[in-house]
C-alpha positions in Angstrom: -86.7 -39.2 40.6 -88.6 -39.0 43.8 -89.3 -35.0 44.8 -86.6 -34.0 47.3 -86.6 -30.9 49.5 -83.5 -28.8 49.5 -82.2 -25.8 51.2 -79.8 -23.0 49.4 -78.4 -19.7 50.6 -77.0 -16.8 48.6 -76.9 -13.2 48.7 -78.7 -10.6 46.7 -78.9 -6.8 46.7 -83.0 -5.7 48.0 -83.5 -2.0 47.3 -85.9 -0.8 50.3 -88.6 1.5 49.2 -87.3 4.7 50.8 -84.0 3.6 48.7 -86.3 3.6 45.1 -87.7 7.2 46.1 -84.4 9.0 47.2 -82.7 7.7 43.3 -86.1 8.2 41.7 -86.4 11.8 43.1 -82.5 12.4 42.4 -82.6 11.8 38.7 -85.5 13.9 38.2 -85.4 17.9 36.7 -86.7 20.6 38.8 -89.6 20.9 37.4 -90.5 17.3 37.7 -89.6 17.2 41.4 -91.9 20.0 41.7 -94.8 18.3 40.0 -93.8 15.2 42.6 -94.3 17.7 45.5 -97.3 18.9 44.4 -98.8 15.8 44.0 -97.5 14.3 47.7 -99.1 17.5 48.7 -102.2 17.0 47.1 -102.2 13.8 48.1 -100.6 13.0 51.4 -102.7 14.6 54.7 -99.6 15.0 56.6 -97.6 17.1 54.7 -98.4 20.7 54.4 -97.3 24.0 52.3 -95.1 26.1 54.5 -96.0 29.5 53.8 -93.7 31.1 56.2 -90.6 29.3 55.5 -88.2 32.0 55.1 -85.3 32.1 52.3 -82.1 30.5 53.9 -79.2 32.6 54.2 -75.8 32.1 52.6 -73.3 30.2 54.6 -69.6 32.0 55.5 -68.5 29.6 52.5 -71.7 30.5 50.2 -73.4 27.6 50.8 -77.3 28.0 51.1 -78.4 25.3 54.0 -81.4 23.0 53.1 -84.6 23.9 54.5 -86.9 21.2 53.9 -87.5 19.3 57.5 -89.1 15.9 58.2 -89.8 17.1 61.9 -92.5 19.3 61.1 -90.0 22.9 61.0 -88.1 24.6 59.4 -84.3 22.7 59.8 -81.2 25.1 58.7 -79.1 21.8 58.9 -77.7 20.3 55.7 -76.5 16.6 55.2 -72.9 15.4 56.7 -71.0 14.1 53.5 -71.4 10.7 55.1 -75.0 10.9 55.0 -75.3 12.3 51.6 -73.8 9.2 50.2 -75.3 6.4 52.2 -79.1 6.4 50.5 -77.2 6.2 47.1 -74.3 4.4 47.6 -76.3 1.0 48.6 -78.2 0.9 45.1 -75.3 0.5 42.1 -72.7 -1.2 44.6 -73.4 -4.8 45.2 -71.2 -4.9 48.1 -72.6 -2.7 50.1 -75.9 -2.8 52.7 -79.2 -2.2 50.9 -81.0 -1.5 53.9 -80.1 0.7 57.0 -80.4 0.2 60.9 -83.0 2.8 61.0 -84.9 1.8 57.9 -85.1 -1.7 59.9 -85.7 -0.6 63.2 -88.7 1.0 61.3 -90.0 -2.4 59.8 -89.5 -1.4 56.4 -90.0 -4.0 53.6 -87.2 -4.9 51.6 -87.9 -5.6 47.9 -86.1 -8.1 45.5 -84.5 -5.2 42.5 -82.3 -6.4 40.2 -79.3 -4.7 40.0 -76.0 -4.3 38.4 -72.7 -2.7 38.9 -72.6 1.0 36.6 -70.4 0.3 34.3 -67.7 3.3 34.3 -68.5 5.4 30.9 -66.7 8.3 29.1 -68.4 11.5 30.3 -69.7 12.1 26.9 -71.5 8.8 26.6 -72.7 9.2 30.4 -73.6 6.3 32.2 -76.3 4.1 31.6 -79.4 5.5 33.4 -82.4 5.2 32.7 -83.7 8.8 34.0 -80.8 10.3 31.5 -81.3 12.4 29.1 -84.9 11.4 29.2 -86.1 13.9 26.6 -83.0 13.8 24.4 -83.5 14.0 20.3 -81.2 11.9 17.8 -79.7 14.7 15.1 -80.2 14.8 12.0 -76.7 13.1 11.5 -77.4 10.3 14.1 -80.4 9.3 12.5 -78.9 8.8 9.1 -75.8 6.9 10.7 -78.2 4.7 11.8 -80.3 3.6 9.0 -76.8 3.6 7.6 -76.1 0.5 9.4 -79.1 -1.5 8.3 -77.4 -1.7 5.0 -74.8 -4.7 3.4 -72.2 -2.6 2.5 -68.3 -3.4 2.8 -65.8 -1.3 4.7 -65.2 1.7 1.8 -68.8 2.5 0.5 -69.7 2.5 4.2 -67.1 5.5 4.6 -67.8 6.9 1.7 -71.6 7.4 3.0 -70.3 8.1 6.3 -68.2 11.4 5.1 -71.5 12.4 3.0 -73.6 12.4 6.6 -71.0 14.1 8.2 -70.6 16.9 5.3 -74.4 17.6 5.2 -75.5 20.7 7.2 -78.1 21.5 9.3 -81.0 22.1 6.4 -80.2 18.7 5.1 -78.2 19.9 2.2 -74.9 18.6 1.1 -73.1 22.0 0.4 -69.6 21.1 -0.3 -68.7 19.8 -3.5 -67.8 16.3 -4.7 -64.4 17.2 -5.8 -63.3 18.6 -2.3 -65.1 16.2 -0.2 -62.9 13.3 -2.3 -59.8 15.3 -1.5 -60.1 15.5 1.7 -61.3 12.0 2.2 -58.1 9.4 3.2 -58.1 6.5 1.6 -55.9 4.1 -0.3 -56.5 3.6 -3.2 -57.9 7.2 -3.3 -62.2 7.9 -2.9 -63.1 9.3 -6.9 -66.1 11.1 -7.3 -68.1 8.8 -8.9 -67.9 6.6 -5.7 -68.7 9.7 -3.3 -72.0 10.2 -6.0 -73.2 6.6 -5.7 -72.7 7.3 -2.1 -74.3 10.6 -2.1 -77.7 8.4 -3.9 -77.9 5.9 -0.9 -77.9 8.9 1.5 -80.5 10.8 -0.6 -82.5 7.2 0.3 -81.7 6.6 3.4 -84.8 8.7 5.3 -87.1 12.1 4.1 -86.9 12.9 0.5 -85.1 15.7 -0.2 -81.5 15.1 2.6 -78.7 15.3 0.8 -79.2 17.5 -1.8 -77.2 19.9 -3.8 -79.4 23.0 -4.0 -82.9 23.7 -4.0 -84.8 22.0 -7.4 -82.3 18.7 -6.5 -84.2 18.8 -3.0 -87.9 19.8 -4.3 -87.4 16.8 -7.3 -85.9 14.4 -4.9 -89.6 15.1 -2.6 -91.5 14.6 -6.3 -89.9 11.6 -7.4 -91.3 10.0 -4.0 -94.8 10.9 -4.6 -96.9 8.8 -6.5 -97.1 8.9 -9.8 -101.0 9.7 -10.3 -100.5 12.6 -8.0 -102.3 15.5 -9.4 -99.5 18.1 -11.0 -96.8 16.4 -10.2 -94.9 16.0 -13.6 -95.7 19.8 -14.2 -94.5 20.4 -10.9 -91.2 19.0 -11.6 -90.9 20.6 -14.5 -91.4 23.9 -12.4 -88.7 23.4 -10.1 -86.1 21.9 -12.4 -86.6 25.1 -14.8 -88.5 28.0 -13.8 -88.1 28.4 -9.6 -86.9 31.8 -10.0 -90.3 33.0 -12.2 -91.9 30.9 -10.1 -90.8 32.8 -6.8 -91.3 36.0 -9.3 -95.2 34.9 -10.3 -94.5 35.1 -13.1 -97.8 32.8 -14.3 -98.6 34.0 -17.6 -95.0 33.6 -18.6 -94.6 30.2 -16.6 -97.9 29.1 -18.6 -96.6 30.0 -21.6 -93.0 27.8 -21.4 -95.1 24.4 -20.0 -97.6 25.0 -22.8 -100.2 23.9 -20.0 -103.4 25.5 -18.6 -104.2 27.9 -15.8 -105.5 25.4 -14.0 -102.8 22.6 -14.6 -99.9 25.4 -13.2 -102.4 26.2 -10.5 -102.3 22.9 -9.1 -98.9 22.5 -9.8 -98.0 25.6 -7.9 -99.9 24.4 -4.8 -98.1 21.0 -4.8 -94.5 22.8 -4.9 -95.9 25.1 -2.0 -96.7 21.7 0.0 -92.6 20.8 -0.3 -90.4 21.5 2.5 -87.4 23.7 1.3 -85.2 22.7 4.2 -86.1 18.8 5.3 -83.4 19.0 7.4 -84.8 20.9 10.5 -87.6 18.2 10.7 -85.1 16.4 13.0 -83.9 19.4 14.8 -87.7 20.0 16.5 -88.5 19.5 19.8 -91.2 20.8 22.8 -90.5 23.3 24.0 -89.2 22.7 27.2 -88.8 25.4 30.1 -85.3 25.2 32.6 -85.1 26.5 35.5 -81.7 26.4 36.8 -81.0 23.7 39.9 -77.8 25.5 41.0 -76.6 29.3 40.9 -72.9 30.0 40.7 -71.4 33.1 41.6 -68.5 34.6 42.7 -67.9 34.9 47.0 -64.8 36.3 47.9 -62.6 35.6 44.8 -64.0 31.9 44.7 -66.7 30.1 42.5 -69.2 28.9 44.4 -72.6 27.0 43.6 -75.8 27.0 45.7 -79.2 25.5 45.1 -81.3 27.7 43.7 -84.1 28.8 46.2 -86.8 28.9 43.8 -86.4 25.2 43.3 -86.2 24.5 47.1 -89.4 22.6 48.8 -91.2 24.0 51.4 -93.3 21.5 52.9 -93.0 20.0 56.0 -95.0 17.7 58.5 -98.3 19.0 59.7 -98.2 19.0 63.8 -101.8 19.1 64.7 -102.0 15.7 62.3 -99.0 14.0 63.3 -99.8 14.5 67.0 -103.4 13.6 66.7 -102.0 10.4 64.8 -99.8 9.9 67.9 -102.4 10.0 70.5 -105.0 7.3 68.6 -104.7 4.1 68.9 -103.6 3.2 64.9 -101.0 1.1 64.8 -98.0 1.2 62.8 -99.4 -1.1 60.2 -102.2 1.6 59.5 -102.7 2.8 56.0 -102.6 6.3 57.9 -99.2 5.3 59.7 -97.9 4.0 56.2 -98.9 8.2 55.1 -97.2 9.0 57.7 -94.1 7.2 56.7 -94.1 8.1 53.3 -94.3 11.6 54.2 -91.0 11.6 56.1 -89.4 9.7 53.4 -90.2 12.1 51.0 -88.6 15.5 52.9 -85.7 13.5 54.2 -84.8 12.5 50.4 -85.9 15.8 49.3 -83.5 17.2 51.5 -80.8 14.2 50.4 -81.2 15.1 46.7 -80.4 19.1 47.4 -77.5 17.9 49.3 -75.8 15.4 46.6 -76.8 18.0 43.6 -74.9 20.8 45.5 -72.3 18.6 46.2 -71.6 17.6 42.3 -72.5 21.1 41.3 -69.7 22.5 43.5 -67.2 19.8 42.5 -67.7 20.5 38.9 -67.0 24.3 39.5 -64.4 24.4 41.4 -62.6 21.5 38.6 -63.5 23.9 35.8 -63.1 27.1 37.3 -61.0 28.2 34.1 -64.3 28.3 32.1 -65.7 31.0 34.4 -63.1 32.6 34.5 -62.0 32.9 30.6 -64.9 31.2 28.8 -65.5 28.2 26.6 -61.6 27.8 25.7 -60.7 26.9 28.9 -63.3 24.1 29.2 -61.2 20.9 30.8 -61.9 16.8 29.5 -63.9 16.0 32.3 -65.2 12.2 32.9 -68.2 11.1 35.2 -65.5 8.8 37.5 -63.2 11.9 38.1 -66.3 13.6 40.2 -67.1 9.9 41.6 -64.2 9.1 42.9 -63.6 13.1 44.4 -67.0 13.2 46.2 -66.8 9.3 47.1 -70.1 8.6 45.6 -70.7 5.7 42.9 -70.9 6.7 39.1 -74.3 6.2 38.7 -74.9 8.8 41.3 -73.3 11.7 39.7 -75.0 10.4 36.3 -78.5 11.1 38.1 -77.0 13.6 39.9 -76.5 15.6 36.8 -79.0 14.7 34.2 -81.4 16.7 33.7 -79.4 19.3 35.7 -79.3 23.0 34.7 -76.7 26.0 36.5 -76.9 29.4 36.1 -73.7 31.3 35.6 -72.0 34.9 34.8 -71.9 33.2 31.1 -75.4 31.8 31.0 -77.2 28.9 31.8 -75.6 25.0 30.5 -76.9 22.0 31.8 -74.0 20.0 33.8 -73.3 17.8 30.8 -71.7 20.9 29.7 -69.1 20.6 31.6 -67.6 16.9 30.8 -66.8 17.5 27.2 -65.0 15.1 25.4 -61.0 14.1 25.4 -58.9 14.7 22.4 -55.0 14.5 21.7 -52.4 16.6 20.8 -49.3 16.0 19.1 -47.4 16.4 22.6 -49.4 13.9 24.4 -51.0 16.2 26.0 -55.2 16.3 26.3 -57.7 19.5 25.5 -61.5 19.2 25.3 -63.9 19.1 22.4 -65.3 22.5 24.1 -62.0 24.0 23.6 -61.3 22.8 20.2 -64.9 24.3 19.1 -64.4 27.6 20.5 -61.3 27.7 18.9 -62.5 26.8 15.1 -65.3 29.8 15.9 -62.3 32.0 16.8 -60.6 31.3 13.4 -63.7 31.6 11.4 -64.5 35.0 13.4 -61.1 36.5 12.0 -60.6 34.6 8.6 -61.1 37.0 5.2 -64.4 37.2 4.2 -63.4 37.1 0.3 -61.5 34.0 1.2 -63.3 31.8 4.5 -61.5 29.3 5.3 -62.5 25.6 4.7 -62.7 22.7 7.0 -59.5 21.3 5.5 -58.1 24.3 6.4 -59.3 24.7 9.5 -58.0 20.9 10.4 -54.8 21.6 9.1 -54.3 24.8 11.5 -55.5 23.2 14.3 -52.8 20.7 13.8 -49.9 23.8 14.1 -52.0 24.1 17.2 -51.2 20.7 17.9 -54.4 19.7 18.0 -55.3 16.3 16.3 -58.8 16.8 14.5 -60.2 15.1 11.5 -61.7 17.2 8.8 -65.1 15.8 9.2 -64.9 16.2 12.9 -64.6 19.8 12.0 -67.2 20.0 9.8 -69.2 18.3 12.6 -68.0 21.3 15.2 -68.9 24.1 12.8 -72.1 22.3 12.5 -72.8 22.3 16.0 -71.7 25.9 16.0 -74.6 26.8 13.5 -71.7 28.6 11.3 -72.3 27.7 7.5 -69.8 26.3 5.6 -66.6 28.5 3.3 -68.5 28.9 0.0 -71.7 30.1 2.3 -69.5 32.5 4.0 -67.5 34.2 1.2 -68.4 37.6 0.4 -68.0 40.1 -2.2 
């Protein structure tokens, strides 16, 4: 065919580059948007540190005002809603304007971003963001689910593996035995235990030697058997553990020497070897960095009402230098100038500093005045909360209040929870009605706080009075609470 011009038109979403900072700067933590000002201070010659900025005052309502300007001073004006929403709204919408009149009027460039509709998520699951949860570690019992998956197995050996994960606690150990877990495992024909211990042998496979054992020589043999075989003391060393760990823990080496029939030297190095073990493989997966919060939002109590604020530690206080700005505005650059580009920037970053405040506030405060029962009588009391009930009350898109509150930490009366906290997880009742995970864990730690020390109560127990409470709550998603609740389980906590 001969080559043929042609003309087409269509639409696409362009994401201006004031647009990319203000959802940039809104999914980031505190301390990252501090490290961000720092550096646009560092870097920018028209912003400056304003030392004299004075703390703003509450507002009759409790509100604390922003106080970051793009004018150069000190501004005790906050955001109207409508302008709190209109830098966000045009990024995960793909009906509305990308660009403003001002941001044209300006001669911004527009940039070709590819975008899609935020799909609307369960609060737990949160939306799909790629600032979220940015620093977040898969458990222990995540981990194994997963490798779980890269294996053929059909429907029942794959819940049979699935209730060992789920009964394992936070050390790595499985604690419960067999005989129970196959009772309280559903399944027609019934689960024996010789299928729950084939089971039990894939998990003890599935990742660090040592998960999913019994007791304490099961876990240190299960960590020898993976070593090689020409490792130095090794089959002493198993013979140590499976035998002799309590005169081993006593030093008791003559004695110990005298049983293996082996030489000082042989039980020394066999000694070192079981030293080298990990006694508790299980908290591998449960360490992080340390990382440091400081709290976005404060909430206290004003006249009888809940009320967030922006924490003032968190605040910016930069602003525009004058001298700069006007010297800038009596030269001849023009307003292609890299210095005129500085310029631009520099405004763009206090007005979205000063736009992010605003729509964090804003979420803040709509999550507290929704769960105001959990400041008021604690975790109980915690509501089912989803990310499109706070979209669709503040008028913002999903994918806002997912940036909005990742990475988002408030300090109450009752401590200090990141906002995730507060859009726990629906679960039935036998009435139809809803309650929260929240609630159903403080509840099993209420039980377990008055239960009979000679006689805890077990996670089939503990399911079955939840149900009286008409609560709807599988044993293993019990076990999985209690877990979470760093309690141990019944034959840990029986006494006397």
């Amino acid at each position: 065919m001969p080559p043929t011009l042609e003309l087409r038109s269509k639409q696409h979403v362009a994401l201006t580059p004031r647009l990319q900072q203000s959802v940039r700067l809104l999914q980031l933590s505190s301390l990252e948007f501090q490290h961000e000002l720092r550096q646009a201070l560092d870097n920018n010659p028209f912003l400056e540190y304003d030392e004299t900025q004075p703390d703003a005052e509450l507002a009759p309502d409790g509100t604390r005002p922003i106080s970051a300007s793009a004018d150069g001073g000190a501004s005790n004006e906050t955001l109207a809603p409508a302008e709190a929403t209109d830098s966000f709204e045009g990024v995960a919408t793909s009906d509305a304007p990308a660009t403003t009149a001002n941001d044209e009027q300006s001669g911004e460039l527009s940039q070709d971003w590819s975008l899609r509709p935020a799909s609307r998520h369960n609060g737990d699951s949160g939306d799909v963001d790629p600032g979220a949860w940015a620093h977040a570690q898969l458990s222990m019992h995540e981990h194994l689910h997963n490798l779980l998956h890269l294996y053929p197995l059909n429907e029942r050996d794959h819940a049979a593996a699935q209730v060992v994960i789920e009964a394992l606690d936070d050390d790595g150990y499985l604690r419960e035995p067999l005989d129970e877990l196959a009772a309280s495992f559903e399944a027609d024909p019934p689960v024996t235990e010789d299928e729950l211990r084939v089971a039990l042998r894939l998990v003890q496979t599935l990742d660090r030697p040592g998960v999913g054992a019994r007791s304490l020589a099961e876990c240190l043999s299960l960590q020898l058997d993976a070593l090689p075989t020409d490792t130095p003391g090794r089959t002493v060393a198993r013979e140590l553990v499976e035998h002799h760990l309590e005169r081993l823990a006593r030093r008791e080496h003559a004695e110990l020497q005298k049983q293996l029939g082996c030489s000082a030297e042989a039980l020394r190095t066999a000694c070192a070897l079981v030293r080298r073990l990990d006694p508790k493989p299980g908290e591998h997966y449960a360490r992080s960095d340390d990382n440091y919060v400081i709290p976005d939002v404060l909430v206290r109590k004003v006249q009888n009402r809940w009320v967030a604020t922006i924490n003032p530690a968190v605040l910016p206080r930069a602003r525009i230098h004058r001298v700069y700005a006007e010297l800038f505005a009596q030269s001849s650059g023009g307003s292609g100038s890299p210095l005129a580009q500085q310029l631009q920037e520099a405004r763009w970053l206090l007005r979205n500093a000063e736009q992010r405040f605003t729509t964090i506030q804003r979420v803040a405060q709509c999550i507290v005045s929704y769960q105001k029962a959990f400041f008021d009588y604690g975790e109980i009391a915690l509501k089912p909360l989803v990310l499109s009930k706070l979209a669709d009350e503040l008028g913002l898109h999903e994918s806002t209040v997912s940036r909005a509150s990742s990475n988002k930490y408030m300090a109450t009366p009752r401590g200090i929870f990141e906002f995730r906290h507060f859009f726990p997880r629906e679960l039935a009742t036998e009435t139809g009605g809803r309650c929260s995970a929240a609630a159903v864990r403080a509840l099993i730690k209420e039980m377990i706080e008055q239960e009979d020390p000679r006689n805890p109560l077990s996670d089939v127990t503990l399911a079955k009075m939840l149900t009286h409470e008409g609560m709807i709550v599988a044993r293993r998603t019990v076990a999985k609470y209690r877990n979470l609740l760093k309690l141990p389980p019944a034959q840990l906590r029986r006494q006397g």
